[in-house]
N, C-alpha and C positions, 0 to 999 in steps of 0.2 A: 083811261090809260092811253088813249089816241087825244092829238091835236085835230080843231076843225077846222087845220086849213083843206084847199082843194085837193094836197095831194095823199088827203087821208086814203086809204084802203077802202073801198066799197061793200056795203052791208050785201047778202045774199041776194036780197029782193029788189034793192031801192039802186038809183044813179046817183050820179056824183051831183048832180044838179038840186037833187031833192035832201040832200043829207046836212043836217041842221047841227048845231054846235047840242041842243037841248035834247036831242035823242039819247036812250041808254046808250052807253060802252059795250053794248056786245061784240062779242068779234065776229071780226069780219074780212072779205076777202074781196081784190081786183075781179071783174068782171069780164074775164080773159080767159083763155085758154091753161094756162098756165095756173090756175086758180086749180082746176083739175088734178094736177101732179100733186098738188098739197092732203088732199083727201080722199081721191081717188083710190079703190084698190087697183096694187099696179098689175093686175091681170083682168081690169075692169075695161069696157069699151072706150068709158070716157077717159080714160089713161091712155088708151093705145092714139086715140085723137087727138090728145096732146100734145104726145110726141111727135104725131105724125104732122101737126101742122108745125110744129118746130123745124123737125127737118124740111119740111116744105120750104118754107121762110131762108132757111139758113143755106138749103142748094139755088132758091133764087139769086142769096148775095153772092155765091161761090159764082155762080156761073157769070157775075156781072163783076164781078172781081177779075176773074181772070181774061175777061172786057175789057176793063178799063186801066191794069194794071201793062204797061210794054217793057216787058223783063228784055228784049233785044234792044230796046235803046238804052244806053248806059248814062246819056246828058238830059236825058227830061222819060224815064220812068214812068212816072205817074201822068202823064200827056198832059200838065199844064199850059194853054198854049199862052202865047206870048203877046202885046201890045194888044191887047183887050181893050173896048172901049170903054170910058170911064159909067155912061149908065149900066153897062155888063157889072162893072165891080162895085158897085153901089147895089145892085140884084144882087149881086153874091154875099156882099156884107149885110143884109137886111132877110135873107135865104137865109144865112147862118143863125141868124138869132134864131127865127122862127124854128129851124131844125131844132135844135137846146130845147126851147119850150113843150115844142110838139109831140118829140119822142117819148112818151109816157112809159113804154116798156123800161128803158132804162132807170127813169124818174119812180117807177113802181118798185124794181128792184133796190133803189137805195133806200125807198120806204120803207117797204117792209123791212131791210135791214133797221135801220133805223129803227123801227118802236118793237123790236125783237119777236120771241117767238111768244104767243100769248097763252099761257098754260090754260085758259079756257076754250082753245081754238080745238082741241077733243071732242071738248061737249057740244059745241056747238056744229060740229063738222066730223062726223062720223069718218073714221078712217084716219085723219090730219095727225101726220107726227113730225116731229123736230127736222127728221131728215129729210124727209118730203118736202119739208120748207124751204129747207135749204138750197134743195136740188130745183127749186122752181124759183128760187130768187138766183142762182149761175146761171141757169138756163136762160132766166128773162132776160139781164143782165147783158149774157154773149149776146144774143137775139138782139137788145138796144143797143149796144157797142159798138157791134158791126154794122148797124144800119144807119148809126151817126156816122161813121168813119164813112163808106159808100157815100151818102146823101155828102157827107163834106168832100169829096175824090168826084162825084156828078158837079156839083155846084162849084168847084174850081175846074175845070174842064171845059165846063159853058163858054161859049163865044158868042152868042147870043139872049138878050133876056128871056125869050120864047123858051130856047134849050132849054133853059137854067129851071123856069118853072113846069115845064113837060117833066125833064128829069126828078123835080123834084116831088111833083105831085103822084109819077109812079113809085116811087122810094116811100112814100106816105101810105099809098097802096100796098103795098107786100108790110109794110111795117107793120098794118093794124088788122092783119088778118088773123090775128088769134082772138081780137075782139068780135070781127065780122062771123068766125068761126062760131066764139061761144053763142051770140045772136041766135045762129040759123039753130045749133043744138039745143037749145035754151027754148025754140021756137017750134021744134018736133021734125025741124027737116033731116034728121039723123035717124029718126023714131021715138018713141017713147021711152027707150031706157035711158038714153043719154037725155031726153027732154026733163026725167025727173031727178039726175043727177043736178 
């Protein structure tokens, strides 16, 4: 029922690196934080971490939003500055690609939409219902939206290539922290209950 390109969904156990076209179809879930919401109970630890590292994420880009956003200048807003040099906008055009590719959280949410809700995903994932799906594909969604928007508002603002890649490499940072998140839980540094969710 899945494709095996790379941006299949990740099986429980295995990475994206190890996952073969010749393995069964079970289902399966991102390796994220966000993976939580879908089968979590939602009065469960590994629920309330979900969330929490959602809004974690999501007050980082606020507070950098409203950084980099100048609502008092009415001729340049979004602080694009001006006569940039041409290696600056070559980094920025070659930044931008990489953004698009790199962002997985949002590339996850069009996934999962994509090969829909998988009426095995019950059996395999104790807790997992329709809604829960859902709610963790808006959620990922806002979370990648926002953090291409931001990472594209850093990366036009750069006046230097240095900026451009500091900027961007922190926007990478905050971006993959529901991955780094699931790691450490996944790893016992939360404890054991979240370690055997």
């Amino acid at each position: 029922s899945t494709s095996s390109d790379e941006l299949q969904p990740l099986r429980r156990q295995q990475s994206i690196i190890t996952k073969t076209p010749s393995e069964s179809d079970d289902p399966c879930l991102p390796k994220d934080t966000f993976s939580f919401l879908i089968y979590s109970n939602v009065l469960s630890r590994a629920f309330f971490w979900a969330i929490f590292v959602f809004i974690f994420q999501i007050a980082i880009y606020a507070v950098l939003a409203v950084d980099i956003i100048d609502a008092s200048n009415r001729y340049n807003i979004l602080k694009f500055p001006v006569n940039v040099e041409t290696p600056v906008r070559i980094a920025e055009a070659l930044a931008g690609v990489v953004m698009i590719v790199t962002q997985d959280d949002a590339r996850k949410a069009v996934n999962l939409l994509q090969h829909g809700f998988n009426q095995d995903l019950p059996k395999a994932f104790k807790g997992a219902t329709k809604v829960k799906w859902g709610v963790s594909i808006i959620l990922r969604a806002i979370e990648g939206l926002f953090g291409i928007f931001l990472t594209f508002m850093l990366i036009m603002q750069s006046t230097t290539v240095l900026d451009l890649l500091l900027n961007f490499l922190a926007m990478e940072f905050v971006s993959h922290l529901d991955d780094v998140a699931f790691v450490l839980m996944r790893e016992g540094l939360f404890g054991k209950e979240l370690q055997k969710e």
